[in-house]
PDBQT receptor file of N, H, CA, C and O in Angstrom, charges set to zero:
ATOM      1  N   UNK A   1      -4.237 -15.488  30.038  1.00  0.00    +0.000 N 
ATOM      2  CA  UNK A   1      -4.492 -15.922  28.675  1.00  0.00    +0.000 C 
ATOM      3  C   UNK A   1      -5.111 -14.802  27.851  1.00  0.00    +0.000 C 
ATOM      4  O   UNK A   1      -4.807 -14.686  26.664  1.00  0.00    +0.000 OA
ATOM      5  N   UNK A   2      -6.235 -13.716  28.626  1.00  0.00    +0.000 N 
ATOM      6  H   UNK A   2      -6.481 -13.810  29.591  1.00  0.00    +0.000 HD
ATOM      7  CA  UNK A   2      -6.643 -12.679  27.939  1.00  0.00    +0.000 C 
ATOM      8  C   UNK A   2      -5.570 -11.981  27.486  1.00  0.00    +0.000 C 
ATOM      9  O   UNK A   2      -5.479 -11.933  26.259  1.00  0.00    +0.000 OA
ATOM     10  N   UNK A   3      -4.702 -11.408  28.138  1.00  0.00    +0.000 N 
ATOM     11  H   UNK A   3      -4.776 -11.447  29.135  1.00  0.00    +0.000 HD
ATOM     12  CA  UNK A   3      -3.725 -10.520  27.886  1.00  0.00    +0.000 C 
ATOM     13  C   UNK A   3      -2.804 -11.019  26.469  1.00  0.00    +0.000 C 
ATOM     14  O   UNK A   3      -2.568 -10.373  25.447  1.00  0.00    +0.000 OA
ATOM     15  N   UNK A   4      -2.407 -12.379  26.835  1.00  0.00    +0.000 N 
ATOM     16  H   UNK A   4      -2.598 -12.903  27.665  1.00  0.00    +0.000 HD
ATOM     17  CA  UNK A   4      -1.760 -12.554  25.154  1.00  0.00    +0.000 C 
ATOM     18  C   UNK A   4      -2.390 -12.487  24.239  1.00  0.00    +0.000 C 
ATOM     19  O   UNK A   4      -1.936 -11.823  23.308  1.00  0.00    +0.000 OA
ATOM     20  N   UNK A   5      -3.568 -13.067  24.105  1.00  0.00    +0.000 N 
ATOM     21  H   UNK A   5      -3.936 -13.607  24.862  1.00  0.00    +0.000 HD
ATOM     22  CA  UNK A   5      -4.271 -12.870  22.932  1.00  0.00    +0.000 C 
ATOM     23  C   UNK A   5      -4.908 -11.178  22.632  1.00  0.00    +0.000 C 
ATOM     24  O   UNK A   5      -5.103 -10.678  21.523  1.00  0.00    +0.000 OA
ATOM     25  N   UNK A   6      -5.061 -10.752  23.522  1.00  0.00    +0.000 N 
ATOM     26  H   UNK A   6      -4.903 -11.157  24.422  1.00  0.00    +0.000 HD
ATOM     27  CA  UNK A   6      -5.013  -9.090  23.164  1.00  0.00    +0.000 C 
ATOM     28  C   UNK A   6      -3.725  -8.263  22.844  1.00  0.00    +0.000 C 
ATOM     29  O   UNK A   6      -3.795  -7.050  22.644  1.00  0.00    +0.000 OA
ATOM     30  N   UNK A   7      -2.762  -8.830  22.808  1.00  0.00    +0.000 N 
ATOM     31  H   UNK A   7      -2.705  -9.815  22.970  1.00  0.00    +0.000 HD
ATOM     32  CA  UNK A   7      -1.559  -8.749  22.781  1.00  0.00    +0.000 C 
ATOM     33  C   UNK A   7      -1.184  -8.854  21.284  1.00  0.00    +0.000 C 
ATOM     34  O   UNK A   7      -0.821  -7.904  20.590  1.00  0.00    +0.000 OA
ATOM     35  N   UNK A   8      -1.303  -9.968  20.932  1.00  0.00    +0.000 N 
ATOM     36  H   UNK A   8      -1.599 -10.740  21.495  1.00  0.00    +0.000 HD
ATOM     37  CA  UNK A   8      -0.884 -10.951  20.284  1.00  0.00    +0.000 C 
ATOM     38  C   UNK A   8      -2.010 -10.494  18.930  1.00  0.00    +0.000 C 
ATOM     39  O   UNK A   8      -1.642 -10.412  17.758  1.00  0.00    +0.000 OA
ATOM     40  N   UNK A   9      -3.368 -10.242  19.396  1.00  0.00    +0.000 N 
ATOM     41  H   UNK A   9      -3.667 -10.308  20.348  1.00  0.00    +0.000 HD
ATOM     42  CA  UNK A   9      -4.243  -9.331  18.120  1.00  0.00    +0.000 C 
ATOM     43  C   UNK A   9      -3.787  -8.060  17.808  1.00  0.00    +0.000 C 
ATOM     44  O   UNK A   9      -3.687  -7.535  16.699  1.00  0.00    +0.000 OA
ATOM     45  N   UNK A  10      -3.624  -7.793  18.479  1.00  0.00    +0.000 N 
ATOM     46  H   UNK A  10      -3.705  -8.220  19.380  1.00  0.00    +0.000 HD
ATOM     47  CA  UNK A  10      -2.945  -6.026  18.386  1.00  0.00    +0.000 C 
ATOM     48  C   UNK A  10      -2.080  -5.821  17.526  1.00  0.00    +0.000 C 
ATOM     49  O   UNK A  10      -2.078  -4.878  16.736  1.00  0.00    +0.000 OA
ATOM     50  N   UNK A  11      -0.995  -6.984  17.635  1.00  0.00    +0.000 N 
ATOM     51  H   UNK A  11      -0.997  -7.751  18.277  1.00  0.00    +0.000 HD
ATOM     52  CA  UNK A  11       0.299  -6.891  16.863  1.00  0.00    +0.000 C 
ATOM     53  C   UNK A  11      -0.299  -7.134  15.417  1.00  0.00    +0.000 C 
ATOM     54  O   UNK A  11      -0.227  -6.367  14.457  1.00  0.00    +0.000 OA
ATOM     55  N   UNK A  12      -1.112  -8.799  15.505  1.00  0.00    +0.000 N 
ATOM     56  H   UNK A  12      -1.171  -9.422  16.285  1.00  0.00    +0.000 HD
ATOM     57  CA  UNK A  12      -1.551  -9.004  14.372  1.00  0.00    +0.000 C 
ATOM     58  C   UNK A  12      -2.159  -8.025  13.450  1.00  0.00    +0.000 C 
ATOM     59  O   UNK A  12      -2.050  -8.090  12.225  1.00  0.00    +0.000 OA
ATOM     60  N   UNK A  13      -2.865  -7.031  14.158  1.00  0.00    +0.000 N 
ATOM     61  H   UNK A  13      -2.953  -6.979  15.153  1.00  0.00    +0.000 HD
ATOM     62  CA  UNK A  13      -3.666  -6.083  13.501  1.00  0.00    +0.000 C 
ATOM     63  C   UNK A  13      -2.652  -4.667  12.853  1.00  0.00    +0.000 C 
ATOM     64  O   UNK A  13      -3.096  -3.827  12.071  1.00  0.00    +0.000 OA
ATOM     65  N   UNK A  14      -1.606  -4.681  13.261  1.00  0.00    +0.000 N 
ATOM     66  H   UNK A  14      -1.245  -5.364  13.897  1.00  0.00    +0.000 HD
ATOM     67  CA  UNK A  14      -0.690  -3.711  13.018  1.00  0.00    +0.000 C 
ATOM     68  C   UNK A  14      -0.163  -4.142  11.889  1.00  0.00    +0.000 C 
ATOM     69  O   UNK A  14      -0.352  -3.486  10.865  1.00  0.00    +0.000 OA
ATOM     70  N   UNK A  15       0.944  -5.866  11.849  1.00  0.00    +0.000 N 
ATOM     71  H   UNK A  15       1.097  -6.399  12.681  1.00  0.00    +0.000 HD
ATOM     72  CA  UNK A  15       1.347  -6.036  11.271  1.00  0.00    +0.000 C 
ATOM     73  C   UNK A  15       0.728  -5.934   9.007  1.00  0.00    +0.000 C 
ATOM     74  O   UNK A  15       1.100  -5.804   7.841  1.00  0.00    +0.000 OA
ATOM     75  N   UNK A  16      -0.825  -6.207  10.310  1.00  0.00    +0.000 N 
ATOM     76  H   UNK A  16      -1.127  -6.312  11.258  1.00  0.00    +0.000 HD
ATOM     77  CA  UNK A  16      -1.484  -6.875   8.626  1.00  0.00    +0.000 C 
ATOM     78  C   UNK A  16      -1.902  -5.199   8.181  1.00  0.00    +0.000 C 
ATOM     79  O   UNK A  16      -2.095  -5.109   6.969  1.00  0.00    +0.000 OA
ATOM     80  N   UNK A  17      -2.073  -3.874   8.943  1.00  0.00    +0.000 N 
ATOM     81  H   UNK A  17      -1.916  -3.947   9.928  1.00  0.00    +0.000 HD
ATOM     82  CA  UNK A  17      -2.292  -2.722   8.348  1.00  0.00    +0.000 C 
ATOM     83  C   UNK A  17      -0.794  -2.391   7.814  1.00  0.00    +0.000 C 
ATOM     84  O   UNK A  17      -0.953  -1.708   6.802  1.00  0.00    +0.000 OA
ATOM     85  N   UNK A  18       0.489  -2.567   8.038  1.00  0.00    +0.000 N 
ATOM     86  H   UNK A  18       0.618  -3.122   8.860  1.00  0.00    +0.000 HD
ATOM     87  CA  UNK A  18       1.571  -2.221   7.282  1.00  0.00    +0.000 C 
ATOM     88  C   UNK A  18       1.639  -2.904   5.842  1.00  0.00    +0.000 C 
ATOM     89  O   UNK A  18       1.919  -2.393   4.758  1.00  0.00    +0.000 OA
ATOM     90  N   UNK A  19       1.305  -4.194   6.160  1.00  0.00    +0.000 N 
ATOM     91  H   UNK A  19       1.078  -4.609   7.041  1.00  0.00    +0.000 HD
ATOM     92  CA  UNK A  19       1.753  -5.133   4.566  1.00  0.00    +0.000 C 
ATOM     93  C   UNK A  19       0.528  -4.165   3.816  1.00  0.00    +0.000 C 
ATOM     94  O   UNK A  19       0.923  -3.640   2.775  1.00  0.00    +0.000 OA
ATOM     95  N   UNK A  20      -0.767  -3.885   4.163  1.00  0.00    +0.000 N 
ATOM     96  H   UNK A  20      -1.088  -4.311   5.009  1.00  0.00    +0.000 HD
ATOM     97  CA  UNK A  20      -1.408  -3.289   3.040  1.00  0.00    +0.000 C 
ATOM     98  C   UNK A  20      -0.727  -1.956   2.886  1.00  0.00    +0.000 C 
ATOM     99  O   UNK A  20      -1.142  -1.420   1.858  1.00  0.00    +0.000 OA
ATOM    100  N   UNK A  21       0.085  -1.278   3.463  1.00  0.00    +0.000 N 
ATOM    101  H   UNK A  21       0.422  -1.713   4.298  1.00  0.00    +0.000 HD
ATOM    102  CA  UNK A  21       0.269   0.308   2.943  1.00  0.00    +0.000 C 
ATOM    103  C   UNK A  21       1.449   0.175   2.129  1.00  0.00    +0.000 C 
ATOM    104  O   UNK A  21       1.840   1.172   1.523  1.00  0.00    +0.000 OA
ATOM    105  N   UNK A  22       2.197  -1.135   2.008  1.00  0.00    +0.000 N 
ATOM    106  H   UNK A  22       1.879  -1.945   2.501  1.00  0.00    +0.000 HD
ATOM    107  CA  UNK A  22       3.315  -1.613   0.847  1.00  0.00    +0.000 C 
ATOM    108  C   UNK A  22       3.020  -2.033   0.133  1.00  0.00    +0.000 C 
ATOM    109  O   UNK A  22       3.689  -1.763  -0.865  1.00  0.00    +0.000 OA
ATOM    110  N   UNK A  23       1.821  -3.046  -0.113  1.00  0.00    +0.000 N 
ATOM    111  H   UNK A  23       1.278  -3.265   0.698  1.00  0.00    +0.000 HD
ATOM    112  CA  UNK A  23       1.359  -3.400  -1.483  1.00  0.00    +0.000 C 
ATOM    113  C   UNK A  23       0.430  -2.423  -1.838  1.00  0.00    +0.000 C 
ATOM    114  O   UNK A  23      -0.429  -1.736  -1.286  1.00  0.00    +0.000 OA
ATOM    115  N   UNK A  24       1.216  -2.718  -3.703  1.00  0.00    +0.000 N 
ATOM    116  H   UNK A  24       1.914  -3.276  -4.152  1.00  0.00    +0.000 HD
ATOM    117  CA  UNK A  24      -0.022  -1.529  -4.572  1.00  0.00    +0.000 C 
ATOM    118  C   UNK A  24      -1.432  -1.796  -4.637  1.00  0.00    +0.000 C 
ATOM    119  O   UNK A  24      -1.777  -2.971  -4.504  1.00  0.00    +0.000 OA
ATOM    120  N   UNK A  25      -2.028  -1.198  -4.760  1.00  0.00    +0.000 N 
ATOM    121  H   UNK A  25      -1.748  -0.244  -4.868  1.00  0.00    +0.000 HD
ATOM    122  CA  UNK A  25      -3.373  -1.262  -4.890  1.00  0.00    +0.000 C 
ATOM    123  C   UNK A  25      -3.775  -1.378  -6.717  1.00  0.00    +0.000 C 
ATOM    124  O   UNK A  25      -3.459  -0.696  -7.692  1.00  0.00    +0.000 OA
ATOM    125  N   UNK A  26      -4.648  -2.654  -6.509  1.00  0.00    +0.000 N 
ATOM    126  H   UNK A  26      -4.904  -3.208  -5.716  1.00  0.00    +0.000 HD
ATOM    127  CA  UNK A  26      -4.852  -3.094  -8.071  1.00  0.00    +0.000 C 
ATOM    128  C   UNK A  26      -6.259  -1.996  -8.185  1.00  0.00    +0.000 C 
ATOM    129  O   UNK A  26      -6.359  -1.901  -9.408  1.00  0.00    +0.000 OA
ATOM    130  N   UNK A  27      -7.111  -1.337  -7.735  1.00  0.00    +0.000 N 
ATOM    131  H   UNK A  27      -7.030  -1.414  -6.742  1.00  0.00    +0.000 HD
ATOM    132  CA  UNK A  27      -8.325  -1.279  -7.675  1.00  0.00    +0.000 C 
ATOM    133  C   UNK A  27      -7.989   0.460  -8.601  1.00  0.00    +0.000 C 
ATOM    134  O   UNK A  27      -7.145   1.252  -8.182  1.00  0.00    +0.000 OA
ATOM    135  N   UNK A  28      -8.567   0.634  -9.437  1.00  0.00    +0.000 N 
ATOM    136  H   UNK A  28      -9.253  -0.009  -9.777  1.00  0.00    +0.000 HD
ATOM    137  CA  UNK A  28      -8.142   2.475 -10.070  1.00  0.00    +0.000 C 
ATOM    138  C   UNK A  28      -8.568   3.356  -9.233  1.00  0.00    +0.000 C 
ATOM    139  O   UNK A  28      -9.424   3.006  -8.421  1.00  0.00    +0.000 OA
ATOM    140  N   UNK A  29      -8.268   4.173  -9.231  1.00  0.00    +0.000 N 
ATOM    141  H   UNK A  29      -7.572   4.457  -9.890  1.00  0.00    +0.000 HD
ATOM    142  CA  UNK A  29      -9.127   5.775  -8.888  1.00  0.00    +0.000 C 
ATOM    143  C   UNK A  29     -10.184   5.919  -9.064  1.00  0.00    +0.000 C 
ATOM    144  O   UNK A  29     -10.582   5.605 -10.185  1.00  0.00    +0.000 OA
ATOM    145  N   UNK A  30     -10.973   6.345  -8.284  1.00  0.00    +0.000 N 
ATOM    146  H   UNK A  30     -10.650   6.601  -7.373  1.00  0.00    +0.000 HD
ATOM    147  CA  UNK A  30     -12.169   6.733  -8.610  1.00  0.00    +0.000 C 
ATOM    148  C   UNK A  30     -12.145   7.932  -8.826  1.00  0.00    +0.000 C 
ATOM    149  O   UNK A  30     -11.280   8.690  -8.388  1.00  0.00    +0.000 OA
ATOM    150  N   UNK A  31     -13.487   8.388  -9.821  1.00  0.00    +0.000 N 
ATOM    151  H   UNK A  31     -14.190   7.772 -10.177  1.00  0.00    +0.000 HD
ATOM    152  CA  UNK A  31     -13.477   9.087 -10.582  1.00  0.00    +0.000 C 
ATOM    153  C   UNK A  31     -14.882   9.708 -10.551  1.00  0.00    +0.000 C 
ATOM    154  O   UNK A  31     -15.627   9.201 -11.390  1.00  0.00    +0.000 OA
ATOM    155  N   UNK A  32     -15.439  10.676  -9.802  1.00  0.00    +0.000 N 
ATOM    156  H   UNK A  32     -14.834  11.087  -9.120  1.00  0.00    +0.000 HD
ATOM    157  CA  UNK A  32     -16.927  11.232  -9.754  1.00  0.00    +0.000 C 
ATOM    158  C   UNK A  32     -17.505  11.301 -11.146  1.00  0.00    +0.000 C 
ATOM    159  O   UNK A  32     -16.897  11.827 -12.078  1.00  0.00    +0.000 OA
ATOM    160  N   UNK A  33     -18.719  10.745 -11.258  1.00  0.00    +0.000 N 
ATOM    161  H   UNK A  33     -19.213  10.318 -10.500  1.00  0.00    +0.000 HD
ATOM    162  CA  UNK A  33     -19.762  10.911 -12.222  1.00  0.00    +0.000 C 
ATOM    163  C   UNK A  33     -19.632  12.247 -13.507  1.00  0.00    +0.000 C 
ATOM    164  O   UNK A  33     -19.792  12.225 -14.727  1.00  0.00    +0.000 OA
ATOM    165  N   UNK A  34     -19.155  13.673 -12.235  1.00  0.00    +0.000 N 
ATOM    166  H   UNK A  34     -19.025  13.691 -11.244  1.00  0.00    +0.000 HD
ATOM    167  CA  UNK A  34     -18.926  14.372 -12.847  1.00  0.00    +0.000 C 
ATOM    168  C   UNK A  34     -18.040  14.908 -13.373  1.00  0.00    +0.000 C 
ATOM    169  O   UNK A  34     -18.383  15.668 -14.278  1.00  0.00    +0.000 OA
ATOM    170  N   UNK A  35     -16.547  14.794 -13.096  1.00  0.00    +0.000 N 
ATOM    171  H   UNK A  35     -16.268  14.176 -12.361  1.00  0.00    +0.000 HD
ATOM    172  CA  UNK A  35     -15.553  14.983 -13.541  1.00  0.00    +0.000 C 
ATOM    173  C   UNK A  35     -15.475  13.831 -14.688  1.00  0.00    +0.000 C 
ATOM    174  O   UNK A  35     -14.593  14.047 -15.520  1.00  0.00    +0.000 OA
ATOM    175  N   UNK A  36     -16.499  12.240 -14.950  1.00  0.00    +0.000 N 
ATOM    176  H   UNK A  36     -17.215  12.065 -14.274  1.00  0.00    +0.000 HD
ATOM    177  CA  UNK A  36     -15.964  11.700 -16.087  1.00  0.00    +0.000 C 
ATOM    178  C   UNK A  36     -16.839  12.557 -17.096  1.00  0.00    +0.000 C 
ATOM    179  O   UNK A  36     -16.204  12.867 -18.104  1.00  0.00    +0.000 OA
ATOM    180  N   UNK A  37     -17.947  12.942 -17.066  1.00  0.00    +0.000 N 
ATOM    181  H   UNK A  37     -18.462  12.690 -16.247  1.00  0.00    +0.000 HD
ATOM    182  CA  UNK A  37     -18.474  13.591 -17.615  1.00  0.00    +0.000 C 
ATOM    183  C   UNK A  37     -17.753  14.953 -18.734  1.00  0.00    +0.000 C 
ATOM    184  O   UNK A  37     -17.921  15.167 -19.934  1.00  0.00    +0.000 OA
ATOM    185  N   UNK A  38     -16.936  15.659 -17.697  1.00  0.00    +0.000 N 
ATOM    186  H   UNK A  38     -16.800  15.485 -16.721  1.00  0.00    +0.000 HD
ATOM    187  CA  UNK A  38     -16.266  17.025 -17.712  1.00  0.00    +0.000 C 
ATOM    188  C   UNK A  38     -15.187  16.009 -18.661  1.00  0.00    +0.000 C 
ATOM    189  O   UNK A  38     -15.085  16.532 -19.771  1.00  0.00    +0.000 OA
ATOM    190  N   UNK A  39     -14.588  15.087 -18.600  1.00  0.00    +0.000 N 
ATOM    191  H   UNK A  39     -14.671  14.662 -17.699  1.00  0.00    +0.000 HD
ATOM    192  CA  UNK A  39     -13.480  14.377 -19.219  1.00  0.00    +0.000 C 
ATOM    193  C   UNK A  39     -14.455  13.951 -20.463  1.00  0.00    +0.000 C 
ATOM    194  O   UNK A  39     -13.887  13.796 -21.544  1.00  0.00    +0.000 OA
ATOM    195  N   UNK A  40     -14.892  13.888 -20.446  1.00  0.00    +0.000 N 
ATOM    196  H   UNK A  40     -15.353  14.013 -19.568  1.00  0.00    +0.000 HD
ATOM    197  CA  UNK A  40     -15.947  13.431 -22.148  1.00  0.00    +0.000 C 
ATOM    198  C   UNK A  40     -16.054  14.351 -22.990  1.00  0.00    +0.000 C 
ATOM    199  O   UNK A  40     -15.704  14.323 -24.170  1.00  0.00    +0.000 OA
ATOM    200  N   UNK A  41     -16.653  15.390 -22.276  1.00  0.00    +0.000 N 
ATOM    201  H   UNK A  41     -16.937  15.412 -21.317  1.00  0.00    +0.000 HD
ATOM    202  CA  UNK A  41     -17.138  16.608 -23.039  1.00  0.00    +0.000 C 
ATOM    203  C   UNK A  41     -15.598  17.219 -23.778  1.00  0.00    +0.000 C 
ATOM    204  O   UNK A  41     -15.572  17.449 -24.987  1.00  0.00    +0.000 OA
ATOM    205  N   UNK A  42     -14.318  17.447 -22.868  1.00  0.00    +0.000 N 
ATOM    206  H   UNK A  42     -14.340  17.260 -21.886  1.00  0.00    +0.000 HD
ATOM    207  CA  UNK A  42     -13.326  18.103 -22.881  1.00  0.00    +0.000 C 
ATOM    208  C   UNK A  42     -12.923  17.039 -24.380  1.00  0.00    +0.000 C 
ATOM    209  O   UNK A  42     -12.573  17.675 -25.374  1.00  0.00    +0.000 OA
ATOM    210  N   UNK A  43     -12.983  15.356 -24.515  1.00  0.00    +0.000 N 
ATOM    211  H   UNK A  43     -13.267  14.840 -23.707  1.00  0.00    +0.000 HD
ATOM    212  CA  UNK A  43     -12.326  14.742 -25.311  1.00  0.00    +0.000 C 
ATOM    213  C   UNK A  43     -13.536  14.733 -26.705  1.00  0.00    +0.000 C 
ATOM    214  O   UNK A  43     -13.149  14.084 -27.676  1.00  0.00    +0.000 OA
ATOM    215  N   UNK A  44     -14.560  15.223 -26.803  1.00  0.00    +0.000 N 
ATOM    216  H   UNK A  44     -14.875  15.751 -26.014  1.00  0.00    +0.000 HD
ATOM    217  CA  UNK A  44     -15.339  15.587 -27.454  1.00  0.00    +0.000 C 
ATOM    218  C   UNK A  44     -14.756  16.958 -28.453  1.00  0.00    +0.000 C 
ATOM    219  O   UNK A  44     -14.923  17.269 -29.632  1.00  0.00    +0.000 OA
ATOM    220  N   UNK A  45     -14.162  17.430 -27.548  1.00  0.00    +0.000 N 
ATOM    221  H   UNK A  45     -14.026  17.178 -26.590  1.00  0.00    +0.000 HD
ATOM    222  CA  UNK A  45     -14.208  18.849 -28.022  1.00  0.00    +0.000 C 
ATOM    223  C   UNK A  45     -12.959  18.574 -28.734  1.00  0.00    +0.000 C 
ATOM    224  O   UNK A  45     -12.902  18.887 -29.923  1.00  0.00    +0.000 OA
ATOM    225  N   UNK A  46     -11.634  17.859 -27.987  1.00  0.00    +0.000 N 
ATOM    226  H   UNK A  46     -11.680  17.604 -27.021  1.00  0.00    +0.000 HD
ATOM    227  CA  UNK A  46     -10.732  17.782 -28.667  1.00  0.00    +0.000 C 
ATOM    228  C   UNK A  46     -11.039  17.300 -30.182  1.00  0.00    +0.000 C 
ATOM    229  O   UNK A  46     -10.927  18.086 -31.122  1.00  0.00    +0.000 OA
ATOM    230  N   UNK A  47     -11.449  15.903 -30.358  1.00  0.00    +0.000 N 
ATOM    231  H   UNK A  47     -11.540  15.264 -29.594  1.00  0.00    +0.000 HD
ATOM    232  CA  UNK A  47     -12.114  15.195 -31.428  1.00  0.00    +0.000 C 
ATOM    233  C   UNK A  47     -12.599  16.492 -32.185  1.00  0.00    +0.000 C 
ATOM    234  O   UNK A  47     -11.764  16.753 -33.050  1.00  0.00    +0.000 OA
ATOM    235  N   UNK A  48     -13.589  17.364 -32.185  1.00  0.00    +0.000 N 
ATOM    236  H   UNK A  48     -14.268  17.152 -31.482  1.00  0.00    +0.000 HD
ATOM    237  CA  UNK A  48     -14.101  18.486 -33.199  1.00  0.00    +0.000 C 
ATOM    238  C   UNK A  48     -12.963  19.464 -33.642  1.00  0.00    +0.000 C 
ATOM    239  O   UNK A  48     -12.869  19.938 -34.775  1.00  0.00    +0.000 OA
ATOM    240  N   UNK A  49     -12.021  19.728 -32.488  1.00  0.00    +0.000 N 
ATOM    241  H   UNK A  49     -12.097  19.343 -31.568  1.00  0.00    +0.000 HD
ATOM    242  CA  UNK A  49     -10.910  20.685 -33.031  1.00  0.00    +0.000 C 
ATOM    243  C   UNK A  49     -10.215  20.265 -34.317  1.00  0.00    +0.000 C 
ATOM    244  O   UNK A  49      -9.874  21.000 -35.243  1.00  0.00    +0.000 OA
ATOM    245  N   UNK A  50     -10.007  18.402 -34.157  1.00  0.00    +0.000 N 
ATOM    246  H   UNK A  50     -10.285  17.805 -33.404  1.00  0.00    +0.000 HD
ATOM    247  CA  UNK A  50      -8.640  17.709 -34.934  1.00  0.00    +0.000 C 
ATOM    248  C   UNK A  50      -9.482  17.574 -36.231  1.00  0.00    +0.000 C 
ATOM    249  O   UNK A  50      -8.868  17.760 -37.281  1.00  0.00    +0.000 OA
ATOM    250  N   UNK A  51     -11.153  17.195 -36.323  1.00  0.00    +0.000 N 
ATOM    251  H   UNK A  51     -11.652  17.044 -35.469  1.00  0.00    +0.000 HD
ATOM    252  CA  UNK A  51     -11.386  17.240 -37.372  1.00  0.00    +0.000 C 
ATOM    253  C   UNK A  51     -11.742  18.086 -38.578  1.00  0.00    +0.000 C 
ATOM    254  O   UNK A  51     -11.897  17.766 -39.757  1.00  0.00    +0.000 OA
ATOM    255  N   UNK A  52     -11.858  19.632 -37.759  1.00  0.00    +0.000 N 
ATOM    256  H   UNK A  52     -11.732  19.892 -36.802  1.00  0.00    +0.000 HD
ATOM    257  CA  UNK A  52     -11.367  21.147 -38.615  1.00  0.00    +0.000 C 
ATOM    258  C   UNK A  52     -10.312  21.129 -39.521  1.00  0.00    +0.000 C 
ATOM    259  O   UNK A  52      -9.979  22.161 -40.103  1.00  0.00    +0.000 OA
TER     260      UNK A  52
């Protein structure tokens, strides 16, 4: 009885890591503190260029 159910988890555990590597992931990118930072400053700067 051990053996199927170690068996039988194993598979389960395979099957259910494939369905997640086919469905998309709803969750975004993360994005370090500092690179949003570096992305602020950069859209800052744009903003001062366009209003020259």
């Amino acid at each position: 009885m051990n053996r199927k159910k170690k068996v039988k988890s194993t598979l389960k555990a395979q099957l259910k890591r494939a369905n997640a590597k086919n469905n998309p992931k709803n969750k975004p990118k993360y994005i370090s503190k500092a690179e949003r930072a570096k992305l602020e400053q950069e859209q800052l700067a744009q903003e001062q260029l366009e209003q020259e």
